[in-house]
N, C-alpha and C positions, 0 to 999 in steps of 0.2 A: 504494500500500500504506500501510495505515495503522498498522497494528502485525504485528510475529512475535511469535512464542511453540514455543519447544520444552521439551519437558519429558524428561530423564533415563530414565523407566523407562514401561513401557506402563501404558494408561490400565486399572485395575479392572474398570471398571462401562462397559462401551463401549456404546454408542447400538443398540437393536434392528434389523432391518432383516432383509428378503428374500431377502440372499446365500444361496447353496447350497440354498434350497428348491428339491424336486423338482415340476415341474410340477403334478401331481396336487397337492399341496400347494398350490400357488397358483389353481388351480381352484376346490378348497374355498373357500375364503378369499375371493378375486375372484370375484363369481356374473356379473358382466359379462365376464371375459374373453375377447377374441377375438383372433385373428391378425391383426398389419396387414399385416409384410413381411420379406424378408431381407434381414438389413444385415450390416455388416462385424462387430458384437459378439455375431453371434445374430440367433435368431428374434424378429422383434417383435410383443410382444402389448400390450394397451393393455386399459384397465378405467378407467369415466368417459367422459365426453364431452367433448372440447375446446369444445363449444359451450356449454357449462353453466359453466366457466369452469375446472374440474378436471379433469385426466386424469392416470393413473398410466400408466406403461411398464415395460415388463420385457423382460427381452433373456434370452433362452434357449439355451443351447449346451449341448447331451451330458444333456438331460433334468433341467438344473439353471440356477438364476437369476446369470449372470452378473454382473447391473446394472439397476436400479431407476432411475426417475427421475419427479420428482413434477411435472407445470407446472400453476401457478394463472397464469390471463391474461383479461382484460377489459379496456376500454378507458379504466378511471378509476382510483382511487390505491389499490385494495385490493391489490394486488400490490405495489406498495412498502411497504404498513402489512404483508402477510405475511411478507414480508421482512427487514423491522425486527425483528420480531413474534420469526422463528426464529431470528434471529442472536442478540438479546437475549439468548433462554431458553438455547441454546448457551453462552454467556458465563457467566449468571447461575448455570447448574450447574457449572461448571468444566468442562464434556464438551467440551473443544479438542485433545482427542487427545495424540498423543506431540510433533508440533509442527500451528503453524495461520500462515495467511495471513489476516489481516485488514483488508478495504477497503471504502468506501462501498457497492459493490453487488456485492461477493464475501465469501465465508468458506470456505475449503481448510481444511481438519483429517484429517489422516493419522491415523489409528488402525491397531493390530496388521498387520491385514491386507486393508484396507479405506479408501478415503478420501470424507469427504462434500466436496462441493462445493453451496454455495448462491448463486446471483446473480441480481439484476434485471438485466434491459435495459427500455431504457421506445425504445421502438417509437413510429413513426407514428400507428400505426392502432389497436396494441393494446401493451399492456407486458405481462411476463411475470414469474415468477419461477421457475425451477426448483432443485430440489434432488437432488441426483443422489448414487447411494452405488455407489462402481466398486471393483474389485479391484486394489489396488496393481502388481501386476504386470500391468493393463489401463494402467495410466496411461503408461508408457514416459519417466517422467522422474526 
C-alpha cells in the first residue's frame, strides 16, 4: 500500500456507472450483449470481445445490475499505460470517495454505496487490467 485517504463526509459528484440499471436498460445501451453464465453475483453477461482486447461484464440478479467490470488485456504494456492512465485521472479529480487504498497496481475507493476497484496483474502470456464497480454490501469487509 502506498497511500490511505478517508474523507469525513460523502463524496458530491460520485463517478457514473451501471449499478441498478434494469436489464432492458442495458440492452439499449450494450447492442453486443449476451449471456455467458451463472455465477455466485448473478447472471453473466458480457459486451466486447476478450479477443479484441476489451470486454465489459455485468452481473445481473432480480432484473437489475448488481456489478460491472471492465478488462482491457493484451500481451504488451497498454494495460499498465491504462492503468496508470485511470488511476491518475481518479486522483487528479479528487473522485477517491469517502476513503481509498492506494498501491502500485490497485486503487479501492469506497463511495456512498458502491466501491470501485482498479488493478493490473501482468500475467505470462497476457497482463490485464480490470476495473470493477461492486455494491458495498457485495464486498463482505
Amino acid at each position: 500500500i502506498e497511500a490511505s485517504y478517508e474523507k469525513d463526509n460523502t463524496w458530491d459528484h460520485e463517478p457514473s456507472n451501471n449499478l441498478t440499471k434494469s436489464f432492458d436498460e442495458l440492452e439499449r445501451q450494450f447492442t453486443e450483449l449476451r449471456y455467458i453464465s451463472r455465477t455466485e453475483y448473478g447472471d453473466k453477461y458480457q459486451d466486447g470481445y476478450t479477443e479484441d482486447g476489451v470486454a465489459v461484464y455485468f452481473y445481473i440478479k432480480n432484473d437489475r445490475v448488481v456489478r460491472e467490470c471492465m478488462k482491457v488485456a493484451s500481451n504488451d504494456d497498454f494495460p499498465r499505460m491504462w492503468f496508470d492512465a485511470t488511476k491518475k485521472s481518479f486522483m487528479e479529480k479528487g473522485q477517491l470517495g469517502i476513503t481509498a487504498t492506494i498501491g502500485s497496481n490497485m486503487l479501492k475507493m469506497k463511495f456512498s454505496s458502491f466501491t470501485i476497484i482498479v488493478s493490473y496483474t501482468e500475467g505470462t502470456y497476457e497482463n490485464y487490467t480490470t476495473i470493477e464497480y461492486i455494491f458495498n454490501s457485495d464486498l463482505g469487509d
